[in-house]
C-alpha positions as CSV (number, residue, x, y, z in Angstrom):
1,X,0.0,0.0,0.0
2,X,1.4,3.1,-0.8
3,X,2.2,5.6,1.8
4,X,-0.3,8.8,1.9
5,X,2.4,11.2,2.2
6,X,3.8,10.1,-1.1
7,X,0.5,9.7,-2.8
8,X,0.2,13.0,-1.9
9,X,3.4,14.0,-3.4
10,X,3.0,12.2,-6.6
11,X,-1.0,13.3,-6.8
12,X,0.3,17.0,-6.6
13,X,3.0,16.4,-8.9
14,X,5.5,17.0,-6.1
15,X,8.3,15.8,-7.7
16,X,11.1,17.8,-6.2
17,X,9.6,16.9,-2.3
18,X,9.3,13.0,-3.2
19,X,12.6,12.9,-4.3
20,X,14.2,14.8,-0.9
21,X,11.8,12.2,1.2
22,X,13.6,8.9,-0.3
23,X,16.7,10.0,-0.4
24,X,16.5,10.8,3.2
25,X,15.3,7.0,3.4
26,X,17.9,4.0,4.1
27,X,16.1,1.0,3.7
28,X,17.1,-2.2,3.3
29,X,16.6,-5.7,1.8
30,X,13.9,-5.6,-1.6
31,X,12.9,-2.6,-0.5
32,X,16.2,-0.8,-0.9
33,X,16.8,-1.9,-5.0
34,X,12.7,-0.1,-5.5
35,X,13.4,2.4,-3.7
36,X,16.9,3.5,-5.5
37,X,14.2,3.2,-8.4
38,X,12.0,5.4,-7.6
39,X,14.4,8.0,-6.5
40,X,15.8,7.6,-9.7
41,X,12.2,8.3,-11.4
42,X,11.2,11.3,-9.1
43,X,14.6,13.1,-9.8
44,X,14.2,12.5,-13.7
45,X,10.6,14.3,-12.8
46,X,11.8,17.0,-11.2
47,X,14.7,17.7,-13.7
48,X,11.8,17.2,-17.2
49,X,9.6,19.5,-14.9
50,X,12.4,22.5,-14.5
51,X,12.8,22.3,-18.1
52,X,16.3,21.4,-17.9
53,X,16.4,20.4,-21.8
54,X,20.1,20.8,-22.0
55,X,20.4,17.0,-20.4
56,X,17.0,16.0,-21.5
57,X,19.4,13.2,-23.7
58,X,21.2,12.1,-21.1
59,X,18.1,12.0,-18.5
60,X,16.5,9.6,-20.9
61,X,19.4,6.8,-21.6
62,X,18.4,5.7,-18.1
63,X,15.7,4.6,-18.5
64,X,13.9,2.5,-21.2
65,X,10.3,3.4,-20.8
66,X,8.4,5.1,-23.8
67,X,8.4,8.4,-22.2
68,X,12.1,8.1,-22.4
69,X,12.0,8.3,-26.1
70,X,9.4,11.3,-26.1
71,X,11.7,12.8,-23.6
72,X,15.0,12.2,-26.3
73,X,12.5,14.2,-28.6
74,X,12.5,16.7,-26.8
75,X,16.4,17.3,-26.7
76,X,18.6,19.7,-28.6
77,X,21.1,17.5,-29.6
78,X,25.3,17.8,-27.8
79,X,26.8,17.0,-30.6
80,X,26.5,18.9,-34.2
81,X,25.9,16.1,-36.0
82,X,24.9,13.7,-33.7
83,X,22.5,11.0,-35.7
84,X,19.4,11.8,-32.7
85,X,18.3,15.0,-33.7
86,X,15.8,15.7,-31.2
87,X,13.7,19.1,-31.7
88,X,16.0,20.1,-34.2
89,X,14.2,17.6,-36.3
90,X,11.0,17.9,-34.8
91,X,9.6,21.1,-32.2
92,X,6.0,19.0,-31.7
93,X,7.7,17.2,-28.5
94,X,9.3,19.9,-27.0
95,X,6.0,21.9,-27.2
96,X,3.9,18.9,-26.0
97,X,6.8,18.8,-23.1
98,X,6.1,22.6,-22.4
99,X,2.3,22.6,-22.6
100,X,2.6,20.1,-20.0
101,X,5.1,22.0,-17.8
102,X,2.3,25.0,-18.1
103,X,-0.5,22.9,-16.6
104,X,1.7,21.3,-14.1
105,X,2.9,23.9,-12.7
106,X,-0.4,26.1,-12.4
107,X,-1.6,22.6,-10.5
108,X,1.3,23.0,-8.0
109,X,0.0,27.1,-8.1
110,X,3.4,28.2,-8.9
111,X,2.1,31.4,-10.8
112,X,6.3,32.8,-12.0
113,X,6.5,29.2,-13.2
114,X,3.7,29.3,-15.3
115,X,4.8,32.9,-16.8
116,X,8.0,31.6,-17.6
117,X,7.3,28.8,-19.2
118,X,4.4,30.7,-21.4
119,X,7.8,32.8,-22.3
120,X,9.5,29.8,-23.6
121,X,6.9,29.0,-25.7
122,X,7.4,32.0,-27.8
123,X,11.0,31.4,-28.0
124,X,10.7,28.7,-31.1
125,X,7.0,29.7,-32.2
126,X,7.6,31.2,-35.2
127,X,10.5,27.9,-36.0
128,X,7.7,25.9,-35.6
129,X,5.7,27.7,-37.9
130,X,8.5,27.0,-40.4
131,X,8.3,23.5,-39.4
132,X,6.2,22.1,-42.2
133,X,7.7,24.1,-45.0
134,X,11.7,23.5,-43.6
135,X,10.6,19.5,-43.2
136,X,12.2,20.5,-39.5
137,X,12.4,22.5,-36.7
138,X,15.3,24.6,-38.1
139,X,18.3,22.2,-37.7
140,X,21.2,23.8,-39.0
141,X,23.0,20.4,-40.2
142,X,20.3,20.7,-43.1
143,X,19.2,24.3,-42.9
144,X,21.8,25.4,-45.9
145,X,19.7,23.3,-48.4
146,X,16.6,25.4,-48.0
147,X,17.7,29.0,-47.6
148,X,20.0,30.8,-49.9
149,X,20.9,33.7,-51.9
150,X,21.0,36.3,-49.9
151,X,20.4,34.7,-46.4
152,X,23.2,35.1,-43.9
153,X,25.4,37.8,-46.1
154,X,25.2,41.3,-46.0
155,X,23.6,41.8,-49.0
156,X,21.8,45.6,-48.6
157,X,18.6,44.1,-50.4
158,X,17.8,41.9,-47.4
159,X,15.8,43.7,-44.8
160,X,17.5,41.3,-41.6
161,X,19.5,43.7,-39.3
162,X,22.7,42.7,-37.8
163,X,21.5,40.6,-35.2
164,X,19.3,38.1,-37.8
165,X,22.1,38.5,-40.1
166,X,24.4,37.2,-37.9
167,X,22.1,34.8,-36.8
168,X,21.6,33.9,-40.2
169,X,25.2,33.3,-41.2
170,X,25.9,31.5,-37.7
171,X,23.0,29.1,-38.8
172,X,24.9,27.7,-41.6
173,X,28.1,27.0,-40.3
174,X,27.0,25.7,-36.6
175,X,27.3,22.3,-37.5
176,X,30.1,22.7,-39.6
177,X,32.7,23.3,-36.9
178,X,33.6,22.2,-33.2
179,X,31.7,21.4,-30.5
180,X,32.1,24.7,-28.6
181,X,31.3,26.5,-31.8
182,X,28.0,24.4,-31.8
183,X,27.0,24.9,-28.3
184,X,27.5,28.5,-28.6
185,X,25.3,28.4,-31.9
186,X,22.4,26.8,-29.5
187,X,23.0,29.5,-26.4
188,X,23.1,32.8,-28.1
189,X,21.5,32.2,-31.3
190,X,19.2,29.6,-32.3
191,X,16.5,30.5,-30.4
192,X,16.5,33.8,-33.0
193,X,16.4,31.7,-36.2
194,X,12.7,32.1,-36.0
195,X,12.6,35.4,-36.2
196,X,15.0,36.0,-38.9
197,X,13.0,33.5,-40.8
198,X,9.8,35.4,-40.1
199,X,10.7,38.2,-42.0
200,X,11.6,35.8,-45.1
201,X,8.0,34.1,-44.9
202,X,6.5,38.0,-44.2
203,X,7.5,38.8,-48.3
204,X,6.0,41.7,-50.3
205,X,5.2,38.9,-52.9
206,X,3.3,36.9,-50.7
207,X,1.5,39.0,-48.9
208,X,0.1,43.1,-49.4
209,X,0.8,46.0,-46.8
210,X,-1.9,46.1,-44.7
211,X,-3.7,42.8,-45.8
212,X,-2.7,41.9,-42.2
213,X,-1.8,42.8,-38.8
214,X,1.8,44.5,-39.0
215,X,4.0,42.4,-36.7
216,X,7.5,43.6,-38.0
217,X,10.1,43.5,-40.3
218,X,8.6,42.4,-43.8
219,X,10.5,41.7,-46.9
220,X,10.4,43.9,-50.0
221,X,12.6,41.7,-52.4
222,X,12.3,38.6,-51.5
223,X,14.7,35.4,-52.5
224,X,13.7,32.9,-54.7
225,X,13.9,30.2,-51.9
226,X,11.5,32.1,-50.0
227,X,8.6,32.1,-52.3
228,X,8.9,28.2,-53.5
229,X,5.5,26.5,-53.8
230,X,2.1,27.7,-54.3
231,X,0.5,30.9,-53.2
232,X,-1.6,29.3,-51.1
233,X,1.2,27.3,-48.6
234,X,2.5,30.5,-48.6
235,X,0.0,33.1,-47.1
236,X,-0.8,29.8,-44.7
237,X,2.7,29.9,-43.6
238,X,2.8,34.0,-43.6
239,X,-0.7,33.8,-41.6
240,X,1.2,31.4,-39.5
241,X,4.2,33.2,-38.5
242,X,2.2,36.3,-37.6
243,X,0.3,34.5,-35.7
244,X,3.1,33.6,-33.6
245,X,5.1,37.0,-33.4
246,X,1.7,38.2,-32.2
247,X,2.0,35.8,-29.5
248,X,5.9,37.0,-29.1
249,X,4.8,40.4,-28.1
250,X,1.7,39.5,-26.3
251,X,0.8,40.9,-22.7
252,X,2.0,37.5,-21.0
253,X,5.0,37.0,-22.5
254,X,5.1,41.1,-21.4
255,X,4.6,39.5,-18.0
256,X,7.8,37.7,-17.8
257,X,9.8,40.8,-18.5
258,X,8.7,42.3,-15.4
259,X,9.0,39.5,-13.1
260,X,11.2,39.4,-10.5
261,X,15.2,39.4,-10.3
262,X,15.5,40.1,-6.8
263,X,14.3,43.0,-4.3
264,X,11.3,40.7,-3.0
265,X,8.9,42.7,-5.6
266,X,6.8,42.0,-9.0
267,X,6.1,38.0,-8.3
268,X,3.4,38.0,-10.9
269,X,-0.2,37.0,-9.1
270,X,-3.1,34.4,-10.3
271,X,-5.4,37.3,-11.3
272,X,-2.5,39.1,-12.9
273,X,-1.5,36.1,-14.9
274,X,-5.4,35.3,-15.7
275,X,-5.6,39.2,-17.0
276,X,-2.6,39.2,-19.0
277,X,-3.8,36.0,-20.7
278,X,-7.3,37.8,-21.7
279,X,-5.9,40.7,-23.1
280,X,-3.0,38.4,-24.9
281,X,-6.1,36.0,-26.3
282,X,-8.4,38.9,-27.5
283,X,-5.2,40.5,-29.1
284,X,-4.8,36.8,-30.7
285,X,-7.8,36.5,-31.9
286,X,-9.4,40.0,-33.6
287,X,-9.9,39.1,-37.2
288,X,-7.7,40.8,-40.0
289,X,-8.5,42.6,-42.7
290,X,-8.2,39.8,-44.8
291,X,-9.9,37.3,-42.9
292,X,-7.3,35.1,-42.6
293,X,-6.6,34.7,-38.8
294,X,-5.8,30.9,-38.0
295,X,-7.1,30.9,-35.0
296,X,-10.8,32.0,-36.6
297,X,-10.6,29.3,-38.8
298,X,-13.3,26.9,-39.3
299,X,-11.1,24.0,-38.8
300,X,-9.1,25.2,-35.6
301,X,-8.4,21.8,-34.3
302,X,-10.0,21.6,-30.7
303,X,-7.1,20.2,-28.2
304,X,-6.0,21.0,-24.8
305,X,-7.7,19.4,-21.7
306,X,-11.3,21.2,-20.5
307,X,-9.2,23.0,-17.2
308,X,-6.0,24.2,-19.0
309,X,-3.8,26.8,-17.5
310,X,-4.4,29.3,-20.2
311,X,-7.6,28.6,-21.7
312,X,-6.7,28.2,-25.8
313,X,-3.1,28.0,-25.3
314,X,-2.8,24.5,-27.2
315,X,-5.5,25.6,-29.7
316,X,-2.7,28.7,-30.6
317,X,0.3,26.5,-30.9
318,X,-1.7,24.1,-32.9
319,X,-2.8,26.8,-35.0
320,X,0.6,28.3,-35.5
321,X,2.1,24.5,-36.4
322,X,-1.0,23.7,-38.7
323,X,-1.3,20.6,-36.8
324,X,-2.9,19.5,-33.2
325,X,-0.4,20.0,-30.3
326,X,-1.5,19.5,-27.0
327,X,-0.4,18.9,-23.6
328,X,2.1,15.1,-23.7
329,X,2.1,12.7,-21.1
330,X,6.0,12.6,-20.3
331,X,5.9,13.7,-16.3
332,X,3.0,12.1,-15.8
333,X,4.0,9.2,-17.0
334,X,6.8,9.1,-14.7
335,X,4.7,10.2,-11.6
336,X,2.9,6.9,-13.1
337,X,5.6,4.8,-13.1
338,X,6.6,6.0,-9.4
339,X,3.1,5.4,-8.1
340,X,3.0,1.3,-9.8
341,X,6.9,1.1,-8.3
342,X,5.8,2.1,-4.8
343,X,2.2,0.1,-5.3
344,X,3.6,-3.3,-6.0
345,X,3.5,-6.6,-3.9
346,X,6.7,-7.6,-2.1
């Protein structure tokens, strides 16, 4: 029978907690070997639950459950061209992962928790938006047979400014080099690739001035690469990408900017969170001039769970990714895992 303290724990999603309980624990005989287990699991928890995606890899390689695999998903890859390429191949489980940190940690009513991670959302959006045109979620190794001409040089015709151009050009070479090169590629500028691609998909050719909502930077002469395919893919992926930098500079990822760094002050409360969100959500969904907001589609795909964090928050990413995203089942199916562990018959 398990204990109630650590059904508790594991009902809350107490991760962190269970973990300091058992290893404060020195049992012995068959209980010692579960135990270590289960230790093992609640640690993995907490770490998938703090978002530490860095080690995501090497989290998973110790274990052999399915979640593992979603979890290696999830991963940026350590090596440049290591063959697992984790969300550099595919964003979907890295957003499923962070839609479930969102609900998880408004369940454990850790309000800065949820603001951050609705920050981190908007940090690849507009990559995943590119996913289904790019084949990937922006992986550099590949990247260089998509883009051309006049991406990554300083070409005056292209509108990116020196950040996105140096972004740009560091995109193409990041896998090319060593491994410090690499990982400072991932720190200090892939999480920009979306954005300098944003302006690429936001083309004069594509798409009229004032047609739709102005989100930024648009481009006038666009490259050839950029306008590949038919008209229609590409207003859906323009429509797509502004949909996302509306999300970008939307009053809850606002909310992160002013949360605290010390000095006791600005912890961002329930009802401010729950404002923020409103405001962001009727900003995400006014219609445009052209009527072609995703979100007001007629085949928005309905996902999330009925008591999400942010009401609509998986309906937007799905909507952005042109496919259904919700909430995944990784921590929980550890917290699963832990609670069968502890459950079982000596």
């Amino acid at each position: 029978m398990l204990d109630p303290s650590v059904r508790a724990l594991l009902d809350g999603h107490w991760y962190d907690a269970l973990a300091a309980l058992l290893h404060g624990v020195t049992p012995k005989g068959r209980d010692a070997a579960k135990l270590k287990r289960a230790y093992a699991l609640a640690t993995a928890a907490k770490r998938v639950l703090d978002l530490d995606a860095e080690d995501f890899g090497t989290i998973a390689k110790g274990f052999s459950a399915p979640w593992a695999n979603r979890l290696e998903a999830s991963c940026f890859p350590l090596q440049p061209r290591g063959a697992q390429r984790g969300a550099l191949r595919s964003l979907v489980p890295l957003y499923e992962l962070m839609l479930e940190v969102t609900q998880l940690r408004a369940l454990r009513h850790e309000p800065l928790q949820v603001v951050v991670t609705a920050h981190l959302i908007g940090e690849y959006l507009c990559q995943l938006a590119w996913e289904s045109a790019l084949g990937h979620g922006g992986d550099p190794l590949v990247l260089g047979r998509t883009v051309g001409e006049r991406w990554g040089t300083d070409d005056p015709e292209c509108p990116h400014n020196s950040a996105l151009r140096a972004t740009a050009k560091r995109a193409l070479n990041a896998c090319n080099g060593d491994l410090a090169g690499y990982t400072a590629y991932l720190d200090k500028f892939h999480s920009r690739l979306g954005d300098a691609l944003a302006v690429c998909a936001m083309n004069h050719a594509t798409v009229g001035a004032g047609e739709r909502p102005d989100v930024g930077e648009t481009c006038p002469n666009p490259c050839r690469w950029a306008t590949a395919g038919s008209m229609r893919d590409r207003k859906d992926l323009d429509a797509r990408v502004r949909l996302a930098l509306l999300y970008e500079e939307s009053p809850i990822v606002s909310l992160r900017h002013h949360a605290p760094v010390g000095h006791f002050f600005g912890v961002p409360s329930v009802q401010e969170i729950s404002e923020a969100w409103l405001r962001t959500w009727d900003r995400l969904t006014q219609p445009w001039a052209d009527g072609s907001n995703p979100l007001l589609a007629g085949d928005v795909p309905a996902v999330g769970p009925p008591d999400e964090a942010l009401p609509g928050l998986s309906v937007l990413v799905s909507a952005v990714a042109g496919q259904p995203i919700g909430p995944g089942r990784v921590i929980r199916s550890i917290g699963d895992e832990i609670t069968a562990l502890l459950d079982e018959d000596d």
